[in-house]
N, C-alpha and C positions, 0 to 999 in steps of 0.2 A: 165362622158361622156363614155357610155359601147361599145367598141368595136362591131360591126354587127357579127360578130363569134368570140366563143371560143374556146381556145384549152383544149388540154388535156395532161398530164404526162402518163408517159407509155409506155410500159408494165414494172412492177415492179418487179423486178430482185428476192423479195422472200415477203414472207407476211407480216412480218413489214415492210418491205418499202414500199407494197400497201396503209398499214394504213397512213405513213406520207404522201403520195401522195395525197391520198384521201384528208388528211388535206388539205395542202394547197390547192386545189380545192374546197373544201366548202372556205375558209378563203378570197379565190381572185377571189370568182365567186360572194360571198355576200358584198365583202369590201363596199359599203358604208354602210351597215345596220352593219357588225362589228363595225365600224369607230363609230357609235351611239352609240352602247351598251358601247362601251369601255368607253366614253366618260362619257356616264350617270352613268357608275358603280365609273370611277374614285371621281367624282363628289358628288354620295352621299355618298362615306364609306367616303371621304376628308369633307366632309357641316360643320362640328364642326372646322375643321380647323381656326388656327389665319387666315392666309392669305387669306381663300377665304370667313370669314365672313367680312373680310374688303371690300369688293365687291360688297355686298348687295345681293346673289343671292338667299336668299330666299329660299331653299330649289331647285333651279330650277337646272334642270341635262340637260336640252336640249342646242343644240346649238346657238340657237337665241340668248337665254337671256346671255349665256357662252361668243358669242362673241360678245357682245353690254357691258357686263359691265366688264371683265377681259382684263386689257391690256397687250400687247404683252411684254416680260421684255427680258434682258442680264443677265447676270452672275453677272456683277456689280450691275443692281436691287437688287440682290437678296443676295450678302455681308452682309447686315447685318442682315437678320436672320439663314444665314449660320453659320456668326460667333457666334450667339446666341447659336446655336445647338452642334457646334465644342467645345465652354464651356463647354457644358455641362445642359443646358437647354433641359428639357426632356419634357416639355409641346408640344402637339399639334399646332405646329407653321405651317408647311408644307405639315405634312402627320398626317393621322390620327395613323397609324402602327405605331414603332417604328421605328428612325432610326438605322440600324443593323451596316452601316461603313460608311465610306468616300470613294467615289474613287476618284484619281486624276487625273486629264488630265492636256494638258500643259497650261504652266503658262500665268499669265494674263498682261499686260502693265507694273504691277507692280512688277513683280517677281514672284511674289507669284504662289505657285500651284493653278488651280481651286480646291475646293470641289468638288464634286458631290454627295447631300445626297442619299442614298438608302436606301432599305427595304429586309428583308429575303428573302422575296417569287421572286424578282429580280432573283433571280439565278436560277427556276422555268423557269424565263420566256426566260431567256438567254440560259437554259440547252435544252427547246423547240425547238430554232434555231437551236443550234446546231445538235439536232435531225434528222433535213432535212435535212443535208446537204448530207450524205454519201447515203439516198437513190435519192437523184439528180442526183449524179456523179455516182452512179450503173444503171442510164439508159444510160453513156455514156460509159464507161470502164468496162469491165467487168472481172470479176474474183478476185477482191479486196478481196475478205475472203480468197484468198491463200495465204497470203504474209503478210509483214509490210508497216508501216510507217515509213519513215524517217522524225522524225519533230524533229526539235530544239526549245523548248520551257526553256523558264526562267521567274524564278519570279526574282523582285526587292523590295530593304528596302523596307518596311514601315513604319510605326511611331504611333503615338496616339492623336492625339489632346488633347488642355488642360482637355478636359473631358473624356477624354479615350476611345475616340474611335479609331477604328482604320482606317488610312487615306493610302490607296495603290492603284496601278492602277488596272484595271478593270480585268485584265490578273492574275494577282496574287494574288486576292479574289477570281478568279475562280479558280488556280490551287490549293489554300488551302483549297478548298472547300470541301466538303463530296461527294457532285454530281462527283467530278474529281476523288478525292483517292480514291474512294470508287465505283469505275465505276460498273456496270456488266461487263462480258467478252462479247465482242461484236467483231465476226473473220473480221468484215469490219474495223474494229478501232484497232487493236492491233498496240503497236507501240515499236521501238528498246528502245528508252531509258526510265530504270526503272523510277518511279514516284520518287524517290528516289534522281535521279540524278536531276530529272526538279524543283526539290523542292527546292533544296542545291543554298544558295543565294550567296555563292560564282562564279562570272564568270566565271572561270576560269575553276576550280573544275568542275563546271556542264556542263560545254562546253568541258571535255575533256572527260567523264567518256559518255556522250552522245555521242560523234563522235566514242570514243573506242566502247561501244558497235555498233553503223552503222556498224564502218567494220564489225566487229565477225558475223555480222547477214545479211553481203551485197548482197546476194543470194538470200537475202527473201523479199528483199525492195521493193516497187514496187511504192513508190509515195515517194516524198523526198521534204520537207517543211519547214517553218517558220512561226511566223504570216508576217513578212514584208519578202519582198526582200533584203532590206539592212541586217536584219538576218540572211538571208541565207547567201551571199556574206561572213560575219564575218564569219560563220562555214567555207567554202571554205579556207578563208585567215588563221582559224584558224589551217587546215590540212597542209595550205602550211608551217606552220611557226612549226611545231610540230610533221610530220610524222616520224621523226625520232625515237622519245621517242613512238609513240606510235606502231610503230612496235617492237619497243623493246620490250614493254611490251606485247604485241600479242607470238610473239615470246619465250618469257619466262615464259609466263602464268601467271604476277606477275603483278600490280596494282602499277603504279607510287608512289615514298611517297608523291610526290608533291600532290596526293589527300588525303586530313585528314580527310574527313567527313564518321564516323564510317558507316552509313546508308548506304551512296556511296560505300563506299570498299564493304559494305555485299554485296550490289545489286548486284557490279561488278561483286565478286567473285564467283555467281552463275551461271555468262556464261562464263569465262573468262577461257580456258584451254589453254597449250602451244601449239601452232598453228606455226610453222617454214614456212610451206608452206604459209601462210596465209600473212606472216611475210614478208615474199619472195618478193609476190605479190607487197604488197604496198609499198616498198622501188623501186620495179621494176618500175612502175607506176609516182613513185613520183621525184626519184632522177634524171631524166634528167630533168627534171625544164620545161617542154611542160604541161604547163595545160588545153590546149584546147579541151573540151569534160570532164573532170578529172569526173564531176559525173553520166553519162553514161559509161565510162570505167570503175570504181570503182563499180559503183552500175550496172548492165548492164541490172538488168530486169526493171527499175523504166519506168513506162509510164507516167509521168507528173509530173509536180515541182507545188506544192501546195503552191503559197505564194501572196499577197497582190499588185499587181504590179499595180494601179490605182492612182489618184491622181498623189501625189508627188512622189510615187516608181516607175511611169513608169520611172525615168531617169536612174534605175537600168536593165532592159529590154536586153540592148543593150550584159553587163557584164555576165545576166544569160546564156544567147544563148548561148554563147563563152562559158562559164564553161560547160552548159550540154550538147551542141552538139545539139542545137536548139530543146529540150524536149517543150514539150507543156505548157503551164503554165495559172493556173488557179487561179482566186479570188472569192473564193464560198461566203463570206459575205460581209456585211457591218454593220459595229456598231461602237460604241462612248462606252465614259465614261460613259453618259448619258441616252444613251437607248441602244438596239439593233435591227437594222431597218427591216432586209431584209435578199433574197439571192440570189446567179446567177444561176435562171433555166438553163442558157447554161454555164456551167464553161468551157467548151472544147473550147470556142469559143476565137480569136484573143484577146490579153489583150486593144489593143483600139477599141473592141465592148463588153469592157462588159458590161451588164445592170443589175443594183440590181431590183430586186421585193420588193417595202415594202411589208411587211406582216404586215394586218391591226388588229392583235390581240397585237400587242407589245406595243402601245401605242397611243395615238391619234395625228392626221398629220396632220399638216396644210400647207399652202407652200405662202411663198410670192412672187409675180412675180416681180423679178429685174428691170425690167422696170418700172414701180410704185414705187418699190424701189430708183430708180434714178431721177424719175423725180420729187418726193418732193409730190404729190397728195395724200391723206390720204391713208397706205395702206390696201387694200383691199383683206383681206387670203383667199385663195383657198383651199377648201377641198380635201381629197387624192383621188376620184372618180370623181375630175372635172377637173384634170390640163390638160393642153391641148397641144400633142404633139408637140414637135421642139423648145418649152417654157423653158425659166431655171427661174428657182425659188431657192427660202433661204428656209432652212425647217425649220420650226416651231415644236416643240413638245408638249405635254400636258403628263405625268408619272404618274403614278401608285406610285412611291416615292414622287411626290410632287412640281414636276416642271410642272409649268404652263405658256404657249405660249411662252416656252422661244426659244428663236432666238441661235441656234446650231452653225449655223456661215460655214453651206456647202452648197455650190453652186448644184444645180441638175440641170439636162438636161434631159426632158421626153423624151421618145427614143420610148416607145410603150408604150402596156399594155399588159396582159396576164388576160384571161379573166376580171373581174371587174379592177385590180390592179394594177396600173400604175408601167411602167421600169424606173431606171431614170441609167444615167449615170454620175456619181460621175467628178463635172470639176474641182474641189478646192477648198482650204478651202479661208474662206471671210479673205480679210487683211495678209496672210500668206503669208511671200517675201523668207525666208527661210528654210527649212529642211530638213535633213538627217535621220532621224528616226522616232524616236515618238514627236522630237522638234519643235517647231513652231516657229520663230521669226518673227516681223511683223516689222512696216517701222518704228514706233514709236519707239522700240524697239531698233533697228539697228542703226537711229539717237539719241537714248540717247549714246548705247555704242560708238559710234565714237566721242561723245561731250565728254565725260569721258578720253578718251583715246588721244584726244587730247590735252589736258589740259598738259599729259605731254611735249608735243613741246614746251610751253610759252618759257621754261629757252633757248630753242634755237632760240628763232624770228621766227619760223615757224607756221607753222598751216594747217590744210587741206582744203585746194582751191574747191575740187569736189571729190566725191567717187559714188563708186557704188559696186554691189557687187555676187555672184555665188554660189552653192553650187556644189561643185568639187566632183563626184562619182565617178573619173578615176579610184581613189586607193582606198585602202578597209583599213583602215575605209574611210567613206569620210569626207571632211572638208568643213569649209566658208573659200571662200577667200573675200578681204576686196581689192577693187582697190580704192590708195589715189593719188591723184594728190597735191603735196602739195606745198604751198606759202613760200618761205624763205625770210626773209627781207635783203637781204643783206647787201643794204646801209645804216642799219638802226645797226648793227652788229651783223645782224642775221647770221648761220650757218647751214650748212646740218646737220639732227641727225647724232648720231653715229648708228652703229649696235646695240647695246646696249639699245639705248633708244627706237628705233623703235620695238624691242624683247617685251620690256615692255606695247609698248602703246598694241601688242598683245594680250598679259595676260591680261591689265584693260580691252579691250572690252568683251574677257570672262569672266572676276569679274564683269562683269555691265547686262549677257546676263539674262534669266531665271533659276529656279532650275532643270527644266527639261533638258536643255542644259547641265550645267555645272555634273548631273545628269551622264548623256551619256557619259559625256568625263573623268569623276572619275570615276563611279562606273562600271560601263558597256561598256567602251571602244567603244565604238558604232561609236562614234565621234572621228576627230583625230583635232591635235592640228590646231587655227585658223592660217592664211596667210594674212600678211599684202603684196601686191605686188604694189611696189610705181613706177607709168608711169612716165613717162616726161612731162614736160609741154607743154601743148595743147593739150594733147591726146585728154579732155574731149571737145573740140572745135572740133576736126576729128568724134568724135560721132556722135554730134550736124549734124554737115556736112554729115556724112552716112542717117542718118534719116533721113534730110531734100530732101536728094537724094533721097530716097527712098518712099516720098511724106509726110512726116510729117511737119504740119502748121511749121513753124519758128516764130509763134507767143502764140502758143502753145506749143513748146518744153517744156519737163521735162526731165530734165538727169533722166533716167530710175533708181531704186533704188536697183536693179537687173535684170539681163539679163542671159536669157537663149539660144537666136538666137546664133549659131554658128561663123557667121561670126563675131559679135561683139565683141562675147571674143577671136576672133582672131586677131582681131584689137587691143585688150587692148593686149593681150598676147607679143603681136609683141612689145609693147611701154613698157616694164617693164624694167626698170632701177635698180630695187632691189626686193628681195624677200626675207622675216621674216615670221618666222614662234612664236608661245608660247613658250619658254623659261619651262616654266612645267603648271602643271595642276591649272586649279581656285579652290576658294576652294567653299565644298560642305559641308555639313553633312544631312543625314536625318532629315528633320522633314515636317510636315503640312503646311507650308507656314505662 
């Protein structure tokens, strides 16, 4: 359904970013004849494929016969030729390419990490996206080739599958990539921290030898970033809890021992000179304990905070403002493990208007509409040039690696289009009750770890009555809190827990959570320890009773399995009779799931 007018990008800030502009303007003035080609090329280099001769397609590359005989699948479809491949099975099961890694996304009902297989030339199509992004934001902001970036970027383990491949997230196959270390110098992209430091899989390490350089270079900064929100807030907490040592070292011109990684010290040691004044500054800045503005007074030339604030990060919005002194804040993409979608023609704009563009060369689009979705009718996918605005739909993909109509599991909301190419605005991920990061916990998920963790109440005659549950962004890291309302048998010679036991059922709900969680809160600190906070009896009855006040059927109630409305966690807040936090960390080790 083609918009009655189109726009136009423009005027291009230098002549490569004409070039990528021009792109996208062929790419989302032809999107549904892209939307074909894409389709029919994935189609015939994949025709020898295990999977798509099981299908019967004949050779056929068109859409008709594509969507009458391949059916739509999940991630769990697709378990068992993933794990074929993860062995070590190198026959043409999915793709006809080889598969080059693994990327992980979070984990599935079962713990486990997803797969996501991929291909070389992936990184081709991801380094494309990222192409556009900076002559986008050079029609809004200008003069980025003066200055740096302030981006906090980290990898994370990886591991190998039993067949040796390697199995990491999508972020950390792109920073070890040749496309990343190996950039051209590009004056729109230069950024404070060496490649060196973003490399270094140590947290700690990479997070302090990148802040140290920010300061040393805070004059030059002019955009200050993460890929999330919640990464940026970590670097913030990480200055508040550190500026002491690293003015020291500014100050002395000498490189913490606390950093060991030889590559690190080199990189450091090539901007790092004694700086007193400089030294001055940030103890000045830092030590009356006022952090309000801290990365506009710190950094003072940055026009905008570059980080991901949609979905699940809008709840970190409120936190940014406050740190930078209400800086503008931008979400130039959207992508997955999976693919990579789109981007924000307006990144300048309010973080609850932003709208991604798919870009129809990335992969092919399908979209289911929720409503079909719900009401059990057989469903019915919509092409990326027919959805029809004020609609939300589940996207569908089709890849170039080898995933076929597999269900992504995000919610879209069409907002517009931009010549052929529909906007959609990102509402949520499907089934996801919790997260602070890159984590995802879902209800299933949540209901196993509470049935684990209660298990240890037996030896007291208790047990948990009703829960519900929050993800708390106040403090930095953020945490789950877990609200239990619990049954004691007393007459039966049941007992209140101790402190003790309630610490523990703590830890078992994180030994029960995903590896992704337990991931964040070992490896990467991202996460802080869970909250068990036990109300009083009846809270979950005053619930019932707010809701119903507030017109919810009483025949319909569901005690909600998480809540976000304010007033409600004020209501549990108010009724909390104790509060446990984890005792220490679940345990984790790298590997593929």
């Amino acid at each position: 359904m083609m918009p009655a007018t189109s726009t136009k990008l423009g005027p291009a800030a230098c002549e490569k970013d004409a070039e990528k502009l021009e792109f996208i303007e062929q790419m989302t003035t032809k999107a549904g004849e892209v939307q074909e080609n894409v389709l029919a090329e994935i189609l015939s280099r994949n025709a020898e494929t295990e999977y798509l001769q099981r299908y019967n397609l004949g050779g056929a590359t068109d859409r008709e016969t594509f969507k009458s005989k391949v059916p739509m699948v999940t991630y769990e479809d697709l378990q068992p030729e993933i794990h074929r491949i993860a062995n070590g099975d190198r026959s043409a099961i999915l793709s006809a390419h080889p598969i080059s890694e693994f990327l992980t996304s979070s984990g599935t009902s079962a713990g486990e990490r997803k797969l996501m297989p991929t291909i070389q030339e992936e990184l081709d199509r991801r380094q494309l996206l990222y192409s556009l992004l900076m002559p986008v934001m050079n029609l809004y902001v200008a003069g980025l080739d003066k200055g740096k970036g302030l981006y906090f970027l980290f990898v994370k383990s990886e591991s190998k599958t039993a067949g040796g491949l390697p199995a990491r997230p999508v972020l950390t196959s792109y920073y070890k990539s040749q496309h990343f270390r190996d950039r051209p110098f590009d004056p729109y992209n230069v950024y404070t921290s060496p490649t060196a430091a973003i490399l270094c899989a140590d947290a700690f390490q990479s997070m302090y030898s990148q802040m140290l350089c920010g300061l040393l270079d805070r004059l030059a900064v002019l955009r200050v970033g993460a890929v999330f929100a919640s990464g940026l807030l970590r670097a913030i907490r990480f200055l508040q809890l550190h500026w002491q040592e690293l003015a020291h070292d500014i100050a002395a011109g000498a490189l913490s021992s606390k950093v060991t990684d030889p590559a690190v010290r080199d990189a450091v040691a090539e901007v790092l000179r004694p700086d007193p004044g400089l030294a001055e500054f940030i103890v000045s800045e830092c030590a009356a304990g006022d952090w309000a503005g801290i990365i506009a007074r710190i950094w003072p030339n940055t026009m905008y905070l570059d980080v991901i604030v949609t979905g699940a990060m809008a709840q970190y919005i409120p936190t940014l403002e406050y740190y930078s002194g209400g800086l503008p804040m931008t979400s130039t993409m959207y992508a997955s493990s999976e693919c990579y979608f789109g981007v924000n023609l307006r990144p300048m704009c309010k973080p609850s208007e932003v709208s991604y563009t798919i870009m129809p060369n990335m992969a092919y689009f399908e979209f289911l509409p929720l409503d079909t979705a719900a009401a059990g009718s057989p469903p019915q996918l919509v092409d990326l040039a027919d959805v029809e605005v004020g609609k939300e739909y589940e996207l569908v993909i089709t890849t170039y690696a080898g995933l076929y109509r597999y269900r992504v599991g995000d919610i879209l909301h069409v907002t517009g289009f931009h010549n052929a190419a529909p906007q959609f605005r990102f509402v949520r991920r499907k089934n996801v009750l919790l997260s602070i990061e890159s984590d995802k916990t879902d209800e299933a998920e949540l209901q196993k770890a509470v049935e684990r963790a209660s298990e240890l109440l037996k030896p007291w005659g208790a047990s948990v009555a009703e829960y519900t549950s929050q993800a708390d962004t106040t403090a930095i890291p953020g945490h789950y809190v877990i609200y239990w309302e619990l049954l004691v048998r007393e007459g039966e010679g049941g007992r209140w827990p101790e402190k003790a036991a309630l610490e523990a059922c703590c830890l078992e709900m994180e030994e029960a959570m995903n590896t992704v969680y337990r991931q964040s809160r070992v490896a990467d600190g991202s996460i802080g320890p869970l909250e068990i906070r036990v109300v009083r009896n009846g809270t979950f009855e005053e619930l019932m009773d707010y809701a119903i006040a507030r017109g919810a059927s009483i025949n319909q109630y569901k005690v909600p399995r998480c809540v976000t409305f304010p007033p409600i966690i004020e209501l549990l807040d108010s009724r909390v009779a104790a509060a446990h936090f984890s005792p220490a960390c679940p345990k984790w080790t790298p590997h593929p799931g």
